[in-house]
N, C-alpha and C positions, 0 to 999 in steps of 0.2 A: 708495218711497224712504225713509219715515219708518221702514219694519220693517228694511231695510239698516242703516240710521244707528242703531236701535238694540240691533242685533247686533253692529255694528262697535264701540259703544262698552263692551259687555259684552264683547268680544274684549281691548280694551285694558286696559279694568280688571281681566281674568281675568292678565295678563301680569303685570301689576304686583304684582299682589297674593299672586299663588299660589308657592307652592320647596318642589317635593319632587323625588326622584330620579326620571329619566327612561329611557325605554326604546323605543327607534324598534322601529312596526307594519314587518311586512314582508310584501310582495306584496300591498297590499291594493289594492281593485279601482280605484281611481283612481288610485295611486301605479304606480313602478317599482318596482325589489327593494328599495330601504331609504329611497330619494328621495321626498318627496311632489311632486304637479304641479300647474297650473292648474287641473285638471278637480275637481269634485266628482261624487258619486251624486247623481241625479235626485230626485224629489219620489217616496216610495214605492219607490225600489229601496235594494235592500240584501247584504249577501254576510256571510254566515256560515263559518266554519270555523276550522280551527286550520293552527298551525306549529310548527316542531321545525328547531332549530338546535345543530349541533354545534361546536365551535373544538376546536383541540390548539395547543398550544405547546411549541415543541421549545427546547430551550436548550442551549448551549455543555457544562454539566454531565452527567455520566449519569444515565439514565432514570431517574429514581426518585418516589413519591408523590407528592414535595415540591416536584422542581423542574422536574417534566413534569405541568402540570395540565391535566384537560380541562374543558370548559363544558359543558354543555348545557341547552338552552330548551324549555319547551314552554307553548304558550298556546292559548287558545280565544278568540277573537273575535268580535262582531258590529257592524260599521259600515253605518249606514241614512243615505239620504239625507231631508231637508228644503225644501221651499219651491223646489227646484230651486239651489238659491243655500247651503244649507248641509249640510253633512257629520260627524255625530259619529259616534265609533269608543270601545266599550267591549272592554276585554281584559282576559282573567286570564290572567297568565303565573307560571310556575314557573322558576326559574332554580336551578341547581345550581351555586354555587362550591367544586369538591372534595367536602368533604363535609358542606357547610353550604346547604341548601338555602333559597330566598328567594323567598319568593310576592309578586307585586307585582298589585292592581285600581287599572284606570288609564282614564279618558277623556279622550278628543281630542275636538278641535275644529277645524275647518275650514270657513273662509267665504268662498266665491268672489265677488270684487269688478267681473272683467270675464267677460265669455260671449264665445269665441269663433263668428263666424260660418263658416256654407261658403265665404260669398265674402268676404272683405276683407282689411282689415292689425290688426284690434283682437286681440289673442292672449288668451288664458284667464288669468284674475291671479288668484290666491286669498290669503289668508292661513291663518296656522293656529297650534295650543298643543299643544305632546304632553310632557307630559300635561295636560289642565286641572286634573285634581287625583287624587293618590292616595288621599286620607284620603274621599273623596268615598263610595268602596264599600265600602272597606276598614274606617271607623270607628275605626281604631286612632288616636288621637292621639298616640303615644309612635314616630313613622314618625320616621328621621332626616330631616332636610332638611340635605343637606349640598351641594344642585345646584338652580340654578331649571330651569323645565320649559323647552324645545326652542320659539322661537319663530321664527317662517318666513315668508318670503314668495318665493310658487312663478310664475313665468309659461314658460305652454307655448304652444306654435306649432306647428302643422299644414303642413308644406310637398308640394310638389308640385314634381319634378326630372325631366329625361327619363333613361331609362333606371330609376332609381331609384324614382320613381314617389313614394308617397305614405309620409313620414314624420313623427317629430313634435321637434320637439327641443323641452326644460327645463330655465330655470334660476334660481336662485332665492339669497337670500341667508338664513342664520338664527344662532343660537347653541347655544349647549353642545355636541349632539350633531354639530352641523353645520360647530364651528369646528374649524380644528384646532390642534397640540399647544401650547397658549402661547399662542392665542387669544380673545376671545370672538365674535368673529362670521365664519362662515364660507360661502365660496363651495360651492354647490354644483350641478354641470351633467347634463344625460343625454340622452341618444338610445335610441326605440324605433321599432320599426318590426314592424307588421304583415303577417304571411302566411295568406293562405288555400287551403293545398294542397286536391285535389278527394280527396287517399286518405287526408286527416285529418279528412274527416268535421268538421272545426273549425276556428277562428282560433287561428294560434300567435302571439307575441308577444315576440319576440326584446328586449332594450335593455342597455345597456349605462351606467354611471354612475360619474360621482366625489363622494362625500358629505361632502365635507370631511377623510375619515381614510383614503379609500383608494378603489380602482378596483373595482365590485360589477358581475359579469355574471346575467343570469338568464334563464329562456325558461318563457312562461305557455304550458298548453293550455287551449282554452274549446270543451268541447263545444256541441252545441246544447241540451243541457237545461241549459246552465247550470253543470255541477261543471266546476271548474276544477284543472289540479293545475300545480304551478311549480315550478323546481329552479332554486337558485342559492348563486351565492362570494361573496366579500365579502372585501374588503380584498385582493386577488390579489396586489398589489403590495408586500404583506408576507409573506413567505409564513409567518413564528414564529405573526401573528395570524389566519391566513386563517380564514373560517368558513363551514359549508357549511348551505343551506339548503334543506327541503320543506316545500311546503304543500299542502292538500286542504281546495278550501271551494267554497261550493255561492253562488248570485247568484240572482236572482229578473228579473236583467233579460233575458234571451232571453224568458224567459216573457211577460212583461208586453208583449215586443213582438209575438209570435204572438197573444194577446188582443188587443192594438190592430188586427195585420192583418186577424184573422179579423174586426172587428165592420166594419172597414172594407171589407171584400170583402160582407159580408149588407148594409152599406147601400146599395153599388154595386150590385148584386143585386137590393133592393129598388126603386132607383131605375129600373132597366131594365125589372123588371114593370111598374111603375107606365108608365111610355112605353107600353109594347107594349097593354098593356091601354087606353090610352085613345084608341092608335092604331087599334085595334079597333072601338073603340066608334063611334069618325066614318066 
């Protein structure tokens, strides 16, 4: 309880303290497409990889340089989990405004407060800072601060429906990135829901979200080794700002649970020699 209490209150003081320009992770392995949720990474598991995000803007004027821009993003990330209880995420992203491109190194933070169980009513409640600081990697002192960083609190539920079977809804309240236009604190809700076809060879993971600025649909594949690839929109419900997204990044948690089953099938194995051989012996 004392290492909780005093994560929570380096959480708070990071809030208060820290304003640099922010930039919401997408698809990463405990979130939805642009939503973070209740869940954190485990103690030891981790997901590596990158994303690439496209926007166009179309506007009332003709096409031209000036007043038909496009965006595009590219970043590399790695978020590992902690303690079972905590979750940081390190990103280098590139972003391209026309023809002025803007490198951004940024870490999150994310601290789950309740665990949901298999059986009960207590749901997954996390907190979180995106970013906790840019100048952190970055070094540059001369970074505008013209925005404080994204601060959130996510809680997600696991339900079970007939017919429908097993899904999860999330929802959570934060600022900046999460209010919207004229705001500072904004609602943000989502639904996902897992598949496991038998000719995908994998979990697919459909969800759907509204992040405070618009309606974001996405669908994750997760092989069994672990690389994951997702394609998803953002803001659909505007279609001037829609934006379209892919990612390709690799998890270590399939793995780690083949490690666990295999040492737990040679102790069950072992246990069974051990019987038979001593059932022998009398």
């Amino acid at each position: 309880m004392v290492k909780y209490r005093i994560l929570l209150i380096l959480f708070v003081f990071a809030s208060i303290t820290v304003s640099n320009p922010v930039s919401g992770e997408i698809f990463t392995e405990s979130g939805l497409v642009d939503i973070p949720t209740g869940e954190v990474l485990k103690h030891g598991i981790f997901g590596v990889g990158t994303y690439v995000a496209f926007q166009h803007s179309f506007e009332d004027m003709p096409s031209t340089a000036e007043n038909n821009s496009s965006v595009n993003a590219l970043a590399i990330r790695l978020n590992f989990g902690l303690f079972d209880r905590v979750e940081f995420g390190l990103e280098h992203l590139w972003n391209e405004h026309g023809f002025e491109p803007v490198t951004e190194r940024t870490v999150n933070l994310k601290v789950q407060l309740l665990k949901e169980q298999e059986v009960g009513v207590i749901p997954s409640v996390a907190i979180g800072i995106e970013p906790l600081s840019t100048k952190l990697l970055s070094g540059n002192s001369e970074t505008e601060e013209n925005e404080n960083p994204s601060v959130f609190l996510a809680v997600s539920k696991t339900f079970n429906l007939p017919w429908i079977h097993q899904f999860s809804g999330h929802i959570g309240v934060g600022t900046q990135r999460f209010a919207s236009a004229g705001g500072t604190v904004g609602l943000f809700i989502g639904l996902s829901k897992e598949f496991q076809p038998a000719f995908t060879r994998g979990d697919i993971t459909m969800s759907m979200e509204f992040d405070g600025a618009g309606v974001n649909v996405g669908m994750r594949y997760i092989t069994p080794s672990g690389l994951q690839v997702a394609l998803g929109a953002e803001t659909l419900n505007s279609p001037d700002e829609s934006r379209y997204l892919a990612t390709v990044s690799w998890t270590n948690e399939r793995l780690v649970k083949q490690i666990d089953e295999t040492r737990r099938l040679i102790k069950q194995l072992a246990i069974e020699a051990k019987r038979a051989v001593s059932q022998k012996s009398k």
